[in-house]
N, C-alpha and C positions, 0 to 999 in steps of 0.2 A: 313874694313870700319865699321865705328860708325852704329849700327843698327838704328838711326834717323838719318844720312846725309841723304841728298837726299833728302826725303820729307817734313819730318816734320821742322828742324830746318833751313833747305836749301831749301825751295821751288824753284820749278822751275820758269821760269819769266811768262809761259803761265798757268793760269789756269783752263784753256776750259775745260767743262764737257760735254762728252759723252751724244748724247739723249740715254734716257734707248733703254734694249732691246724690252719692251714692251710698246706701246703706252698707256695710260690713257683711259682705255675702256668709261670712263663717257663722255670724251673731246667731243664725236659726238651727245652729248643730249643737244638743243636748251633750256639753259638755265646758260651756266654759272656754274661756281662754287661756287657762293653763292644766287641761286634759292629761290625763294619763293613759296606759295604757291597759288598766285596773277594767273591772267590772265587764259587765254583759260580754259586752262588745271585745273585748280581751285577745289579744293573739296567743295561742298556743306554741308558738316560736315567734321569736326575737323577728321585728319588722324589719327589712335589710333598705336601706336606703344607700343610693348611690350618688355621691356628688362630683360631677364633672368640671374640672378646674383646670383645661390646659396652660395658662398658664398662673396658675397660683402656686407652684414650689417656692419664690421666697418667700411665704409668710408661713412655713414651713420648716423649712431650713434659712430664716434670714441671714444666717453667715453664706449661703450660698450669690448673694447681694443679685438674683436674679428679679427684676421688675417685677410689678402688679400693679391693678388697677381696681376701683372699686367695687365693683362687681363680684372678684377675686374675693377683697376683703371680706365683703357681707357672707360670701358663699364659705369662708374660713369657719368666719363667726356663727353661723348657721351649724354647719358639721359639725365643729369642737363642742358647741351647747348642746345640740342634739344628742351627741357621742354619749354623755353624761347620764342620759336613763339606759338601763340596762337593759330594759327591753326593743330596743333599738340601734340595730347594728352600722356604723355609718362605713361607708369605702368610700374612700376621695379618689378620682382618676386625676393625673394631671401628667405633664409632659417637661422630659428634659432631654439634654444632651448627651450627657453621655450617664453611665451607671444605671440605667433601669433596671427594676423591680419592685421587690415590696419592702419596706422598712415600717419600723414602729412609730408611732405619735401618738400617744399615750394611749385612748378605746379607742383611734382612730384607724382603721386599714389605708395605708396612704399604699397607690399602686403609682410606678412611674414608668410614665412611657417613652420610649425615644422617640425624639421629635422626627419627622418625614423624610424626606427624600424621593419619597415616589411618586409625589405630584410635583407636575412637570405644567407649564405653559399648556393651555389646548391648540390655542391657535398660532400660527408665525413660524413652523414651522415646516410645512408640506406634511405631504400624508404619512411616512415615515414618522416623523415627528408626534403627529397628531395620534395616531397608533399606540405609539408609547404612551402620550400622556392618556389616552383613557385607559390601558393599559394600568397605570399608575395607579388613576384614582378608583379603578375595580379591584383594587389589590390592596386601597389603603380604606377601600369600607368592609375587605372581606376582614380585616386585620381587626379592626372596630368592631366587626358584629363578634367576633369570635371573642376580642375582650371583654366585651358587655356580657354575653352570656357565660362566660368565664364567672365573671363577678358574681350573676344571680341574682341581683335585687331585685323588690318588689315595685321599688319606684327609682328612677332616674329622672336626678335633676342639672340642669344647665342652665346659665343666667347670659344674656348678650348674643345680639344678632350674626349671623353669619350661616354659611351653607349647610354646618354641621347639624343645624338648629335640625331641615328634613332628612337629614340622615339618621340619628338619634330619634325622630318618633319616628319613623318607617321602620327602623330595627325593633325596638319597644312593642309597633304595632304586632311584629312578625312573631315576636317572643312569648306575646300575651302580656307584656310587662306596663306599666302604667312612667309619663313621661312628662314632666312639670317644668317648662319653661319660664325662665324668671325675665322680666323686661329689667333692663340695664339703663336704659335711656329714653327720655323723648324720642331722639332719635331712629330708634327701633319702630315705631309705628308712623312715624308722620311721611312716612312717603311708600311707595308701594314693594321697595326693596328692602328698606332700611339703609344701611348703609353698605350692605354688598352689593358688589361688584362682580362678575363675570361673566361666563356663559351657563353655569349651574345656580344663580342667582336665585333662581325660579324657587330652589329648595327652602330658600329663609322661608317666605309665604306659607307653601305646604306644610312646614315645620308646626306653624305658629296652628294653623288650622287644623293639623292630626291632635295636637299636643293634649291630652287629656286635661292640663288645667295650666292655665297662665296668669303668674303670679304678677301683680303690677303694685308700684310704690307708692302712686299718687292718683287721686282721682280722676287727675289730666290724662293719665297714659289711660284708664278704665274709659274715658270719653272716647278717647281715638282708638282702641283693641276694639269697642264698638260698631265704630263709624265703619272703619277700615273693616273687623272680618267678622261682623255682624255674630259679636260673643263677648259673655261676659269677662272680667276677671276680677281673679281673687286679691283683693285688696291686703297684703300686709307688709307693713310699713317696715324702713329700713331701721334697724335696732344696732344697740349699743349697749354694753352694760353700763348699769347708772352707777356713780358714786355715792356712797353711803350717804355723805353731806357734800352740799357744794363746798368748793374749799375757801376756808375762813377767810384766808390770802386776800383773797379776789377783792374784798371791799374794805381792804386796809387802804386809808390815802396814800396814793401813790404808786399802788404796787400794780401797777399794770405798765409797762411800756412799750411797745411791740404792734403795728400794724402788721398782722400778718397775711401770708399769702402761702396756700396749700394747695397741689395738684399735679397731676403728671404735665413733663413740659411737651405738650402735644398742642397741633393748631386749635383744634377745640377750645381749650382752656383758655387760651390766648392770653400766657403772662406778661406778654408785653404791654398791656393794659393795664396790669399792676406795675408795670417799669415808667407809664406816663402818670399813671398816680403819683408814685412815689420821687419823680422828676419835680410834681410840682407841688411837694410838702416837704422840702428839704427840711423842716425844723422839726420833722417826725421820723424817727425809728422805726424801717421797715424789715419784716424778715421777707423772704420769697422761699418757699420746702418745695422743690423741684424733685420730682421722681421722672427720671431719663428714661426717655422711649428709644427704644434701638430702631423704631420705625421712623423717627422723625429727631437725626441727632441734630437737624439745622437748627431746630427750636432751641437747642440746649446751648447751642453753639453762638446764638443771637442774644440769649440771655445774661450770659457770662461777658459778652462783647458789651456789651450795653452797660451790663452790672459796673465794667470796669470804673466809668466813668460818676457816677450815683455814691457819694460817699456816704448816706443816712440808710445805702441798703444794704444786707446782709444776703446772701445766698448758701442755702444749705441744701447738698444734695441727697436724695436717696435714705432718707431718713427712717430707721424703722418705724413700723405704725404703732409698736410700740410705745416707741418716744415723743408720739404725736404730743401728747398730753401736758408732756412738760413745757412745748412750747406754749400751746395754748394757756394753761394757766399764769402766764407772764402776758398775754396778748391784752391790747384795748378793743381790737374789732380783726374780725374776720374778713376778709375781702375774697367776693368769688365774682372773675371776667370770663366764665364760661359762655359760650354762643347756650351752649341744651346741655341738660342734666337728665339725671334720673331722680331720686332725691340724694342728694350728695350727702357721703359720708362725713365728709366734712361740715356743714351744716348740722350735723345731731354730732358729733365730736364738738363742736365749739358750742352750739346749747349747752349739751353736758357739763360743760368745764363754765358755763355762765358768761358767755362770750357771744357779745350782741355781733350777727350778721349786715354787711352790707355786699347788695349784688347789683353788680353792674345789669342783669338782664334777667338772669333766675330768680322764679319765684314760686315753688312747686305749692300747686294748689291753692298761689296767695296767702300763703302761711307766714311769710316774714312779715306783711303788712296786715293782715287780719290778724294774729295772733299778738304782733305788738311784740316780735323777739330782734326785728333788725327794718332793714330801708332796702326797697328793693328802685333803681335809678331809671328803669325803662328804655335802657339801652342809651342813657347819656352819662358822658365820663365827664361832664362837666358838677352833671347832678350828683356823679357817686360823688367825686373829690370833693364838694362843698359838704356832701353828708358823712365820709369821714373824718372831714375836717372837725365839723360841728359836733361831733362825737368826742374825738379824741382829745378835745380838750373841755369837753365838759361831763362830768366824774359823773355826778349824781343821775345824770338821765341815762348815763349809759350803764351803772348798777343799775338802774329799772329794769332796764330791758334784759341786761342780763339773769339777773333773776326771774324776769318772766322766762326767758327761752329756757329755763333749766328747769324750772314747773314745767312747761313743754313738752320738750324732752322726755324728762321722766315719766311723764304720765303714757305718750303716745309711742315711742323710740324703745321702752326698757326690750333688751333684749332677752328678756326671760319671755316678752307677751309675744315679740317675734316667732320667739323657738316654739311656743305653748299654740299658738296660729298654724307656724307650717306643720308643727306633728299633726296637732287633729284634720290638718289639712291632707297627708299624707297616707293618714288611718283610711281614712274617709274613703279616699282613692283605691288603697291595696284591699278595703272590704267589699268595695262596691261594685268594683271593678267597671266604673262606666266613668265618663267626662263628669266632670265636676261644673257646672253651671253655663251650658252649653248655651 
């Protein structure tokens, strides 16, 4: 059997969708999903919310062509939405090189930090050495708590694993202040670290377990924040704003051409699995939207080598996420070769724009194949390649699908239910002043 019969090109005639396995912890707060800051429950001053974004300055200043990652995105698209009711004060922290301070972004308080220098190696160095560096890193949390408290919010938030996660609720705790870690990744839960590394490691775990409330994308990451640190989390979903209508374009004959390929060029992503795709469909038009990691320029540098040879592929770098859209609506199929996700922005970006998904391995919550919006191959490039083959030249199944993923989308993705989620998520938090579903 064709690795797309059956679902994708053959839908079944019922498409009933399973309730999740986890109800919507929010569904029991007498307010809705798009809450105000109105009635009883009301604040008397403006809620301060802080969002922690070291490295989100280019989606900020995108002529500053400084990288981002998803995570970065969603926490943009979060503050800028948020920014918008006025009873709701947003601060973004984030981190650059040189010129720190505060500038305007429209309600938004953008504060800039210069990036480090005082963390230094702990070990390899003798005692001398080792002196300094804790030295360092005493001196870059007193630096941290004195900016948090500076700022003043009622809630700080951070999205993505790393040491800073128990730094940030241990200061929060010390403050009295409330502290909402957003999970970023699979990865973040399925192992006992996540994905840090060091000898202060230990802090991700503490982090995640001080954290008044952790937010998760997918019911898979609510399975493992369970397993792993015996607690719930707040389920809401990665948002987009929706387009008015899907665009007309999309299902004129012929107007799609473009396998594309979107993501940072990091080993995770592994585009060089879109390089063997696209090797072995020479008769299809590939793009590859490569955003360069300064932590992994081999990636970018294997890409371009490779690219050289590949006449049917295109490579675009560094593309704002602005511009995302105009790719997408000329695409036939989205291709994702990620090892783990979180729920990928890209995935409700290419919904949105009515653009059927195929994934080499992701499939957050079994949403591509139960919802009927794309093919997910189970970790074989044999099975993707025959399932964007089978796509890309057949029109009419792949409008299905597209149009299903963009009812999808809209319904679950709007980022207006996002914003309307974390606010009463946030209320909830700076009235109650205790964990949110311990």
């Amino acid at each position: 059997m064709s690795p797309v019969s059956g679902s994708a090109l053959h839908p079944p005639a019922s498409a009933d969708v399973p309730a999740p396995e986890y109800p919507d912890v929010m569904s029991d707060w007498d307010g809705g999903l798009h809450g105000s800051t109105s009635g009883p429950d009301a604040f008397r001053r403006p809620l301060n919310v802080c969002v922690m974004s070291p490295l989100g300055y280019g989606l900020y200043r995108p002529e500053s062509r400084l990288p981002f990652g998803g995570a970065e995105l969603q926490l943009h698209l979060l503050a800028t939405s948020l920014a918008q009711d006025p009873a709701i004060l947003v601060t973004v922290l984030t981190t650059v090189t040189t010129d720190p301070g505060e500038e305007p972004y429209g309600p938004v308080r953008l504060i800039k930090r210069r990036a480090g220098g005082r963390v230094v190696p702990l070990f390899g160095a003798g005692a001398r050495g080792m002196l300094e560096a804790i030295r360092g890193y005493v001196a870059a949390f007193a630096d941290m708590r004195a900016l948090l408290r500076s700022v003043d919010a009622d809630v700080y938030v951070h999205a993505g694993a790393g040491l800073e996660v128990g730094v940030y609720a241990w200061i929060c705790r010390k403050m009295g202040k409330r502290f909402v870690y957003v999970v970023a990744s699979t990865s973040d839960l399925d192992r006992p670290y996540g994905t840090v590394t060091g000898p202060f490691r230990w802090l991700y775990p503490l982090g995640i377990r001080w954290a008044d409330a952790v937010v998760c994308r997918t019911n898979d990451q609510r399975a493992l924040l369970k397993t792993r640190y015996r607690r719930d989390g707040v389920l809401i979903r990665t948002g987009h704003p929706v387009p008015t209508t899907l665009h007309a374009s999309r299902f004129t004959p012929h107007a799609t051409s473009a396998i594309l390929w979107i993501g940072r060029l990091h080993p995770v992503k592994q585009p060089e699995r879109f390089l063997d795709l696209t090797e072995q469909m020479p008769d299809q038009p590939c793009v590859l939207i490569g955003m360069r990691d300064a932590a992994h320029p081999e990636v970018a540098r294997a890409v371009a080598d490779r690219a050289a040879g590949l006449f049917n592929l295109t490579v675009l770098y560094d593309v704002p996420s602005d511009r995302i859209a105009q790719h997408l609506r000329t695409a036939k199929v989205l291709v994702n070769t990620s090892v783990y996700e979180g729920f990928s922005n890209t995935f409700v970006q290419a919904a949105m724009a009515g653009v059927p998904i195929c994934s080499l391995a992701v499939d957050p919550d079994g949403l591509l194949t139960r919802q009927e919006i794309g093919l997910c191959a189970g970790g074989s490039l044999e099975m993707l390649v025959a399932s964007v083959r089978a796509l890309s030249v057949s029109e009419r199944p792949r409008q299905e699908l597209g149009r299903r993923a963009f009812a999808y989308a809209a319904t679950h993705h709007d980022l207006r239910r996002t914003t309307g989620d974390f606010k009463l998520l946030v209320q909830r938090l700076a009235g109650a002043g205790r964990k949110v579903d311990r």
